[in-house]
PDB file of N, CA, C, O and CB in Angstrom:
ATOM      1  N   UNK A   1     272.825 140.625 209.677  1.00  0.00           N
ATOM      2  CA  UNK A   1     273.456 141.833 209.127  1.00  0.00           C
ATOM      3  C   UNK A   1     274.935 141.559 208.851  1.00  0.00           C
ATOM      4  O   UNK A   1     275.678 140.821 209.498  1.00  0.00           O
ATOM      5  CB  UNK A   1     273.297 143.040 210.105  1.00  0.00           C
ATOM      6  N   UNK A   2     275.209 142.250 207.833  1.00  0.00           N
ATOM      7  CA  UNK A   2     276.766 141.892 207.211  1.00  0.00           C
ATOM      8  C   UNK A   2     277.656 142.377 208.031  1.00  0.00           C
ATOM      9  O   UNK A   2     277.734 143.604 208.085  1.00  0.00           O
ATOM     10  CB  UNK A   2     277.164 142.492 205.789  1.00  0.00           C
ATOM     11  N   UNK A   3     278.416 141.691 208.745  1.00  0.00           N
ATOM     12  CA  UNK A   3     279.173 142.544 210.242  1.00  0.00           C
ATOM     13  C   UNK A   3     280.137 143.592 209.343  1.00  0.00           C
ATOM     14  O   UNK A   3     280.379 144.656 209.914  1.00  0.00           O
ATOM     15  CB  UNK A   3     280.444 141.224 211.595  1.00  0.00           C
ATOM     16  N   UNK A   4     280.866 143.366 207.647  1.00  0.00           N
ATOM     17  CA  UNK A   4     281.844 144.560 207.623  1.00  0.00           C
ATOM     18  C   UNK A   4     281.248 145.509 206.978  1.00  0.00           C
ATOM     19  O   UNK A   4     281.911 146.327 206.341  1.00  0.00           O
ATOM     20  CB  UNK A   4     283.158 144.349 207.002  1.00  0.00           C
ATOM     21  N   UNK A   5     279.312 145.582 207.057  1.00  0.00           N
ATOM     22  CA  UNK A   5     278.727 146.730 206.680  1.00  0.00           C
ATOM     23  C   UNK A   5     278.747 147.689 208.191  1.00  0.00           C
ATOM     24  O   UNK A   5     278.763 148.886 208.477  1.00  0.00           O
ATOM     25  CB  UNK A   5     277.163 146.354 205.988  1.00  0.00           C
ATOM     26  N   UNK A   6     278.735 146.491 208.863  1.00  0.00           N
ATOM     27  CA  UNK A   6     278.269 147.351 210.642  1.00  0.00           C
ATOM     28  C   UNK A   6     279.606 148.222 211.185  1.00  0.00           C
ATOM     29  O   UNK A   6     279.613 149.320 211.742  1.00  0.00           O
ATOM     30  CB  UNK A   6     277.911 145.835 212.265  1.00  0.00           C
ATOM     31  N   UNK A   7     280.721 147.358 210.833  1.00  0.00           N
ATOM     32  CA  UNK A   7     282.308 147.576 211.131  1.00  0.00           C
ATOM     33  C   UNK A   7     282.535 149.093 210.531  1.00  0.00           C
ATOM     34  O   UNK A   7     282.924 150.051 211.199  1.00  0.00           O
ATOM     35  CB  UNK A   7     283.426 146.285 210.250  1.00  0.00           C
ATOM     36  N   UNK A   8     282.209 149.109 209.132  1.00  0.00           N
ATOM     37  CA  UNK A   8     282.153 150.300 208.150  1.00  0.00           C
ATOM     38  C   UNK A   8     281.255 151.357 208.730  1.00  0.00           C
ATOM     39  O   UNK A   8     281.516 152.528 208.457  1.00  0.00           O
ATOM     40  CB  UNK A   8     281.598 149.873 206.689  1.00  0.00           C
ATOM     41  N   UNK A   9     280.192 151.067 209.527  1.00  0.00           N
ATOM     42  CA  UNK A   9     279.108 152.106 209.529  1.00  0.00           C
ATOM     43  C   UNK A   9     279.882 152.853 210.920  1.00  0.00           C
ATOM     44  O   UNK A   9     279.962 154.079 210.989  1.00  0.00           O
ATOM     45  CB  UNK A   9     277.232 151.414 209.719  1.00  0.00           C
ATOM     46  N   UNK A  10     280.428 151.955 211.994  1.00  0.00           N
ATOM     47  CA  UNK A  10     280.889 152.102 212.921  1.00  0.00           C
ATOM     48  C   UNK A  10     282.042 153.424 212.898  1.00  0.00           C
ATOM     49  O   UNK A  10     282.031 154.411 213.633  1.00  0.00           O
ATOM     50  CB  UNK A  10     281.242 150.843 213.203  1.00  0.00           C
ATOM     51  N   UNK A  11     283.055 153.079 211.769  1.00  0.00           N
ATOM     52  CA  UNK A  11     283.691 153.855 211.775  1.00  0.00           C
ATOM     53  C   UNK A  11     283.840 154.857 210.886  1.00  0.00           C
ATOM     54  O   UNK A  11     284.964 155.345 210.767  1.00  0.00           O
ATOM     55  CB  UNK A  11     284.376 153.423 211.954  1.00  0.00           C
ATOM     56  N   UNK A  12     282.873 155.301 210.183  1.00  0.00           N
ATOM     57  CA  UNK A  12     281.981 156.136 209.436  1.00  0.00           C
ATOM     58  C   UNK A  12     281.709 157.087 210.604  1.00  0.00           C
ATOM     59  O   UNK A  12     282.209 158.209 210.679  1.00  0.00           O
ATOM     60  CB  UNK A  12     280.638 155.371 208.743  1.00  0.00           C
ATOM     61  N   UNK A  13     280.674 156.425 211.736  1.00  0.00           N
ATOM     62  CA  UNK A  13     280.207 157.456 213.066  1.00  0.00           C
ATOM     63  C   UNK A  13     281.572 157.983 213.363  1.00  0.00           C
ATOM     64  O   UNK A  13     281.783 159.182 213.185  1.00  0.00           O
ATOM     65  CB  UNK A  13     279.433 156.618 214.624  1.00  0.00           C
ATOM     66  N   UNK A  14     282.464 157.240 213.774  1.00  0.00           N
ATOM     67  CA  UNK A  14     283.467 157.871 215.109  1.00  0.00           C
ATOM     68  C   UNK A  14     283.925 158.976 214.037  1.00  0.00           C
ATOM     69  O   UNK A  14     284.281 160.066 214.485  1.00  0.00           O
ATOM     70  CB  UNK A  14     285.042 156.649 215.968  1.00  0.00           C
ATOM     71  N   UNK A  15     283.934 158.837 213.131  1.00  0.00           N
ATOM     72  CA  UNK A  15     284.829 159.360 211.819  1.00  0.00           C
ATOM     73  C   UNK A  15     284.096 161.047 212.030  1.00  0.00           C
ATOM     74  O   UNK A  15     284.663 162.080 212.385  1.00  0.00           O
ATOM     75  CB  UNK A  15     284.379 158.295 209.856  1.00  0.00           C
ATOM     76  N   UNK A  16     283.123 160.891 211.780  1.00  0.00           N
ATOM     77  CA  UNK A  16     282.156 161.696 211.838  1.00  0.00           C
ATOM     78  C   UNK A  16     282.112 162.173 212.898  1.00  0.00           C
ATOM     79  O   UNK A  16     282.462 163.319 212.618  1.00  0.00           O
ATOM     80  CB  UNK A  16     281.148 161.300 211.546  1.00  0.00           C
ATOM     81  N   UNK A  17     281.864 162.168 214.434  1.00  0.00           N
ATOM     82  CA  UNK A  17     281.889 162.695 215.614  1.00  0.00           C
ATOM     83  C   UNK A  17     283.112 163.071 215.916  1.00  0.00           C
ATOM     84  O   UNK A  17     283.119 164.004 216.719  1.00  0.00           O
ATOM     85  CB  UNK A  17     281.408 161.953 216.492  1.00  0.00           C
ATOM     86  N   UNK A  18     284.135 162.709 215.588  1.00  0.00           N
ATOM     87  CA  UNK A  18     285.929 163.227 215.582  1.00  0.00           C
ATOM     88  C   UNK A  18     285.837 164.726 215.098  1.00  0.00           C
ATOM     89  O   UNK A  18     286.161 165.732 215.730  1.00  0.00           O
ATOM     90  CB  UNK A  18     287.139 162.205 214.246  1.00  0.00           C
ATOM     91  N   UNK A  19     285.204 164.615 213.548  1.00  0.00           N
ATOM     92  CA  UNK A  19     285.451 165.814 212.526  1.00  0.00           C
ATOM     93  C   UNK A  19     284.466 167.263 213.521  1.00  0.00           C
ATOM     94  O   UNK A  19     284.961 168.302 213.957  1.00  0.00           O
ATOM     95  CB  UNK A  19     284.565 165.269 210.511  1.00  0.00           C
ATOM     96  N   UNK A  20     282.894 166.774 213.624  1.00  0.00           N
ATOM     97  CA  UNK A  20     282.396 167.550 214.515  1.00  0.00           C
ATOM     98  C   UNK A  20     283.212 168.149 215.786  1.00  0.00           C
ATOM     99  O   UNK A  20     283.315 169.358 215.994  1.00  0.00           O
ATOM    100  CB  UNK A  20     281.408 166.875 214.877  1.00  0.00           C
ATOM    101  N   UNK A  21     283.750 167.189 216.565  1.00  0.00           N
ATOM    102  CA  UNK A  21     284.027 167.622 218.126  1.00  0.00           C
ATOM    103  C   UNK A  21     285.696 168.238 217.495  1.00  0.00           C
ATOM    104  O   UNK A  21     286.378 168.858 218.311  1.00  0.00           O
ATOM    105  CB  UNK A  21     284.002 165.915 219.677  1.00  0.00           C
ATOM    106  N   UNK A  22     286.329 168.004 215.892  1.00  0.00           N
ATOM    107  CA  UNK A  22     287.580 169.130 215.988  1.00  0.00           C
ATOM    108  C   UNK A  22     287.077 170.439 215.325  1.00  0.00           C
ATOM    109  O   UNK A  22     287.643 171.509 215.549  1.00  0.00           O
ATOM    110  CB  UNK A  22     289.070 168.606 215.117  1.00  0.00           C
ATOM    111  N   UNK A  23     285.967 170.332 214.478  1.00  0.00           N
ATOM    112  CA  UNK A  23     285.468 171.466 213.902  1.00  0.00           C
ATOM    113  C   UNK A  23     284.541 172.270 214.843  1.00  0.00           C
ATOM    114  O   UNK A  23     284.133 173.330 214.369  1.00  0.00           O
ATOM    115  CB  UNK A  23     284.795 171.092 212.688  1.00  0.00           C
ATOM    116  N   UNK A  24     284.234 172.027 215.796  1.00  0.00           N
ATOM    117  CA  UNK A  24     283.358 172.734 217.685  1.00  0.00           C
ATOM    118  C   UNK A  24     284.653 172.598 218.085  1.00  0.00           C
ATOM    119  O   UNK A  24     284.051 172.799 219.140  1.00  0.00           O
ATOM    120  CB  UNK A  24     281.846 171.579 219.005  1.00  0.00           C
ATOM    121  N   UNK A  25     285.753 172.472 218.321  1.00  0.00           N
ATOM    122  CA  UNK A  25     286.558 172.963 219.283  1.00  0.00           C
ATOM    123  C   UNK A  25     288.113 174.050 218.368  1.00  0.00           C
ATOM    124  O   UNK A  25     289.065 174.499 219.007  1.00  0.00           O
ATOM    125  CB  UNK A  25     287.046 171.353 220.258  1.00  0.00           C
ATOM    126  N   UNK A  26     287.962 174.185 217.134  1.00  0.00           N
ATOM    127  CA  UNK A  26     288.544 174.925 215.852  1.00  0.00           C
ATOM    128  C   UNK A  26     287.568 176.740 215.975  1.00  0.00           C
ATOM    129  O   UNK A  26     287.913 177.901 215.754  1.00  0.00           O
ATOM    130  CB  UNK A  26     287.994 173.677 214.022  1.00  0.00           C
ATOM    131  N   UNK A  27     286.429 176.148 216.384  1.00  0.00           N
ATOM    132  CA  UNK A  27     285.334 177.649 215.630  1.00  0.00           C
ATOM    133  C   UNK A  27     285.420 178.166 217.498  1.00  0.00           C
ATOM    134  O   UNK A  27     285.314 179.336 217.866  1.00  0.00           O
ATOM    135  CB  UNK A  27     282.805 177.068 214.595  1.00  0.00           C
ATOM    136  N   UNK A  28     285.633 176.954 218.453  1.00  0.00           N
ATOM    137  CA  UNK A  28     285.563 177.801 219.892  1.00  0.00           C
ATOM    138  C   UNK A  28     287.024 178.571 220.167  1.00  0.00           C
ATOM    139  O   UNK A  28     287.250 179.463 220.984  1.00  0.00           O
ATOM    140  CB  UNK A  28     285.243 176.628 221.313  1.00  0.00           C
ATOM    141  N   UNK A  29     287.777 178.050 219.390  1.00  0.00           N
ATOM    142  CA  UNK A  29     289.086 178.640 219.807  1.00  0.00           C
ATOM    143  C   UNK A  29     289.182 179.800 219.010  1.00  0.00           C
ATOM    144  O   UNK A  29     289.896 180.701 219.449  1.00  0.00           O
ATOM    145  CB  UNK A  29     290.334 177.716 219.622  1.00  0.00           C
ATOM    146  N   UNK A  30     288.400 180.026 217.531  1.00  0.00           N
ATOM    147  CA  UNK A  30     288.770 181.340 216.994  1.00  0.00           C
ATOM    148  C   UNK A  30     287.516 182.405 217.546  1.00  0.00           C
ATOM    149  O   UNK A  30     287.584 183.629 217.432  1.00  0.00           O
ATOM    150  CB  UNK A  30     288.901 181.236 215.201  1.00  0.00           C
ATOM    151  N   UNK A  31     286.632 181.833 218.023  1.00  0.00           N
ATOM    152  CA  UNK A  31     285.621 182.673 218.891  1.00  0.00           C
ATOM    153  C   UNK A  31     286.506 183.055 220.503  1.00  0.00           C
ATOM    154  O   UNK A  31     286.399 184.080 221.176  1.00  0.00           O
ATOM    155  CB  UNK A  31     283.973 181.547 219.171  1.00  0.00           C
ATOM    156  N   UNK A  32     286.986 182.369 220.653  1.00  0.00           N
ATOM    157  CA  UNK A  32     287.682 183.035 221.916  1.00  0.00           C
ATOM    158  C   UNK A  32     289.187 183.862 221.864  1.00  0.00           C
ATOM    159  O   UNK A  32     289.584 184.723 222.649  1.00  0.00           O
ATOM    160  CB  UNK A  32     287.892 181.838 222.911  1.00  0.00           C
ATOM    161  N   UNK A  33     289.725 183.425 220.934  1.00  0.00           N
ATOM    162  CA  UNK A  33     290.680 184.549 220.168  1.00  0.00           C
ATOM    163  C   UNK A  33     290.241 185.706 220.080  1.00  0.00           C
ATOM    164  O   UNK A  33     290.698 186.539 220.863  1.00  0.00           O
ATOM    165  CB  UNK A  33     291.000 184.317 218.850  1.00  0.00           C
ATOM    166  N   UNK A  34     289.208 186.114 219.085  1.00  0.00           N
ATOM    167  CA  UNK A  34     289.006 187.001 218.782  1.00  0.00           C
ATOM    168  C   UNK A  34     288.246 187.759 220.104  1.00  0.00           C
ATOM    169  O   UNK A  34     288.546 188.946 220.233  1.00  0.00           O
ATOM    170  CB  UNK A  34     288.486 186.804 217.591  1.00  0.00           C
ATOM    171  N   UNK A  35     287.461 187.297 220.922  1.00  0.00           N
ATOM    172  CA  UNK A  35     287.093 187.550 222.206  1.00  0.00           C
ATOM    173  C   UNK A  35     287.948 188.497 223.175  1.00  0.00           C
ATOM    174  O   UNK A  35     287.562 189.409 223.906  1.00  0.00           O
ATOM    175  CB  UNK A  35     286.989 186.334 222.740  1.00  0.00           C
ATOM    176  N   UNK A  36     289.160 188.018 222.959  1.00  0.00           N
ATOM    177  CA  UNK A  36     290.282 187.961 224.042  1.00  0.00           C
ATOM    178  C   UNK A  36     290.759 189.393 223.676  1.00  0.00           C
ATOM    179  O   UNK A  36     290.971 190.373 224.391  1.00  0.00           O
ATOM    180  CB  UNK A  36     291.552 186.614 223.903  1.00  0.00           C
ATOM    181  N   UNK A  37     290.872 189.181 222.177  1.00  0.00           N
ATOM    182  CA  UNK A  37     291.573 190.624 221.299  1.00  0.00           C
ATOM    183  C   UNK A  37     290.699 191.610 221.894  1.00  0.00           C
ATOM    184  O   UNK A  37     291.178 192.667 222.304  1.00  0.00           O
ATOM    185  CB  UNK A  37     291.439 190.706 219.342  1.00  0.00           C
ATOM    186  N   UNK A  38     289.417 191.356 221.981  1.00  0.00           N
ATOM    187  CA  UNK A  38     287.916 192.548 221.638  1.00  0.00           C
ATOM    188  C   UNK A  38     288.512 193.316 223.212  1.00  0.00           C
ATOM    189  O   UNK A  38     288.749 194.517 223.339  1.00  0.00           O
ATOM    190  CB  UNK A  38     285.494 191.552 221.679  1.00  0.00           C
ATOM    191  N   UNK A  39     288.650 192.325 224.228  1.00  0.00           N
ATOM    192  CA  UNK A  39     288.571 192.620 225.759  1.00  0.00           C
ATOM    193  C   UNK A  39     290.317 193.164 225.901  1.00  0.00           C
ATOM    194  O   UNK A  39     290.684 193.774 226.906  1.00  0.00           O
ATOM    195  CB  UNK A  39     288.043 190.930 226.876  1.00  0.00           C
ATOM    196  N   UNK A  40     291.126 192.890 224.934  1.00  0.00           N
ATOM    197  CA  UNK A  40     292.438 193.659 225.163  1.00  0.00           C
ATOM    198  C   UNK A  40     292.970 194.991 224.894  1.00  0.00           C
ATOM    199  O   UNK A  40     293.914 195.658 225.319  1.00  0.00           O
ATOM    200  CB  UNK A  40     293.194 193.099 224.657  1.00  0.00           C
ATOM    201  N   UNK A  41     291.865 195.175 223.885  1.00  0.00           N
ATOM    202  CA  UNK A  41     291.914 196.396 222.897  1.00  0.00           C
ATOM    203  C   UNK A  41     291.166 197.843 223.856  1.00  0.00           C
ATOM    204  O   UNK A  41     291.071 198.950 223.328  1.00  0.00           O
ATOM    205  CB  UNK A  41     290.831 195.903 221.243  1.00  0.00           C
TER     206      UNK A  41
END
């Protein structure tokens, strides 16, 4: 296997699991914002 297809695929994943785990921790913080408001109000 072509190691700078594997190198590429490699950081394709992390690339990808970065964007997930900031876009799940972006949608938990405006879910708990708005949470916070609901329970202040």
């Amino acid at each position: 296997m072509n190691p700078i297809l594997w190198l590429a695929r490699l950081i394709a994943g992390a690339v990808l699991v970065a964007l997930l785990a900031i876009v799940c921790t972006a949608a938990g913080g405006i879910l708990l914002s708005y949470g916070v408001e609901d329970i202040q109000q």
